[in-house]
C-alpha angles and dihedrals in degrees: 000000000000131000121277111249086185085131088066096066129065117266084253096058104046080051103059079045106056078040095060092042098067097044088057105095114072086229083063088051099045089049085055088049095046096053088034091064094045119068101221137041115286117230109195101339105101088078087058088049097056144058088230132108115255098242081051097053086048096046080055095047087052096058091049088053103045084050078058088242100130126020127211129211122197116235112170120310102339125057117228132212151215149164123264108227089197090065087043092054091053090063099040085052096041091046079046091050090050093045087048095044085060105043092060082042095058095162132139111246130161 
């Protein structure tokens, strides 16, 4: 593997892209989705909600935590999570910043 030239981009950028990349994987998605459609943090329940292994649905919680885009609170002996609306609001800005972006283009390319 070669050597990270993450130095080379803006601090922006290197975010939406941490960012991106944890959201990469469908399991990641279908954990959003999951906390998205309950009103409260979940302690524990995610496991019950995939077809995934426990130690696998950690490992991905783990990788959204670490993005930064859910955080988890320990509360006894189970953490629970949710997910964090500011990092939710740097994507939306930065996906309205594309879409805007390409309204005002409005050229035909490819």
């Amino acid at each position: 593997m070669g050597a990270s030239k993450t130095h080379h981009f803006s601090q922006h950028q290197n975010t939406i892209a941490s960012l991106a990349k944890a959201l990469a994987h469908p399991a990641r998605v279908a954990i959003i989705d999951y906390l998205l459609s309950v009103d409260t943090c979940i302690c524990g329940d995610i496991v019950n909600e995939l077809p995934l292994a426990q130690p696998t649905v950690s490992q991905h919680l783990r990788e959204l935590k670490t993005a930064g885009i859910i955080k988890g609170n320990i509360e006894g002996n189970a953490i629970c999570y949710c997910i964090d609306e500011n990092v939710v609001a740097v994507l939306q800005a930065y996906f309205a910043h594309i879409a805007q972006l390409l309204n005002h283009k409005k050229t035909n390319c490819c």
